[in-house]
C-alpha positions in Angstrom: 0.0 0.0 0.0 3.0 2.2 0.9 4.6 1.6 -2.0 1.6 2.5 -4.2 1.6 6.2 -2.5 5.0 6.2 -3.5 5.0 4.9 -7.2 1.6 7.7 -7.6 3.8 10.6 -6.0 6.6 9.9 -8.5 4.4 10.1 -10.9 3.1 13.7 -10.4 6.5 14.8 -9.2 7.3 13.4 -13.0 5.6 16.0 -14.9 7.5 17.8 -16.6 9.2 20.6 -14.5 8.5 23.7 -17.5 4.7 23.2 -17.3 5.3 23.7 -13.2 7.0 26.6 -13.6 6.5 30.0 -14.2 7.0 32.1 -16.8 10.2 33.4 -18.4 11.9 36.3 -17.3 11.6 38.7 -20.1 15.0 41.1 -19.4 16.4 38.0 -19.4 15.3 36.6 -23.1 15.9 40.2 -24.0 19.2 39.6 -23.9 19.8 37.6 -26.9 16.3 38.8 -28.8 14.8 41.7 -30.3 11.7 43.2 -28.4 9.4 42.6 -31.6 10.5 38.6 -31.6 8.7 38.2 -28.2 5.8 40.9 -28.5 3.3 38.2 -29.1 4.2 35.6 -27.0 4.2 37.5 -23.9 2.1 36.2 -20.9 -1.0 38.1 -20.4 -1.2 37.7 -16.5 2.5 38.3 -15.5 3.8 39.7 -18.4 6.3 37.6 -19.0 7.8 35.0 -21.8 4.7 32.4 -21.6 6.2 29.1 -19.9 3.7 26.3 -21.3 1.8 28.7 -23.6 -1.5 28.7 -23.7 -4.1 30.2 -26.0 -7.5 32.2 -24.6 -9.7 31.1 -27.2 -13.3 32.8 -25.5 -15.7 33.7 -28.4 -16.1 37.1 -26.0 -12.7 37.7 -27.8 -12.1 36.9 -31.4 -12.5 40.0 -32.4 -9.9 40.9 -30.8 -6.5 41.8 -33.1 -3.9 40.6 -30.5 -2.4 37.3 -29.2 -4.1 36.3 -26.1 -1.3 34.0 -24.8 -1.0 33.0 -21.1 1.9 31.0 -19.2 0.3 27.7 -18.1 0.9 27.9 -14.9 -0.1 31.4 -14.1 -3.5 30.4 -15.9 -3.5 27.7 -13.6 -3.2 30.3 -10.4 -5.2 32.7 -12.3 -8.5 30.0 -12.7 -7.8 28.8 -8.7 -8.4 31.8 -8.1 -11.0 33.4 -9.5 -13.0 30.2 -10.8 -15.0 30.4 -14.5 -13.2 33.7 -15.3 -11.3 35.2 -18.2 -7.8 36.7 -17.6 -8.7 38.6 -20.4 -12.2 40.7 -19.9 -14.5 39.4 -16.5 -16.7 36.8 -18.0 -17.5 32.8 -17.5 -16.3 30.2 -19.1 -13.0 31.2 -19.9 -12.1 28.9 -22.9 -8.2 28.1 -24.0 -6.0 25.3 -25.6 -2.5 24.3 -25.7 -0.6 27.2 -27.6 1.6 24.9 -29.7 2.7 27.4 -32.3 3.5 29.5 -29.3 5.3 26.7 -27.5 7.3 26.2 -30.9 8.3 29.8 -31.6 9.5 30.0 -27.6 11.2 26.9 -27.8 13.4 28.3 -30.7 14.3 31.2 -29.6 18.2 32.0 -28.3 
């Protein structure tokens, strides 16, 4: 039984430490990239380099002209604490997916 415990906390302790943490500091990306290359990829809540990017997809929002990114773990926080809410403009239902475009572009930067 023990043993179990153990073998199901090594498992969560086994995700992947980048969607645990939070996002990237900007100053510090800045340093090897232009403003411009990071403009759109920049973390709604903490305003940061998104870490785990995800996309706020709400249909409150898509007329909106600007990427709605969010780190995943600040979303996280963000929806703990303020349940059925929108980082973006109060509202319920906040809807968002995996930004993997996002996560790509991040991924290759310097």
């Amino acid at each position: 039984m023990e043993e179990e415990k153990s073998k199901d906390n090594a498992k969560l302790n086994s995700k992947s430490i980048t969607e645990q943490q939070t996002c990237f500091d900007k100053s510090w990306i800045l340093q090897l990239n232009q403003k411009e290359d990071i403009h759109d990829i920049i973390c709604l809540i903490c305003k940061q380099v998104a870490n785990n990017p995800m996309e706020i997809d709400c249909s409150q929002h898509e007329n909106m002209d600007e990427s709605l990114i969010v780190g995943g773990n600040c979303l996280k926080q963000f929806l703990n604490q303020n349940p059925h809410s929108c980082p973006v403009e109060p509202h319920d239902n906040c809807s968002y997916s995996q930004g993997r475009m996002a996560k790509r572009y991040i991924n290759e930067l310097d």
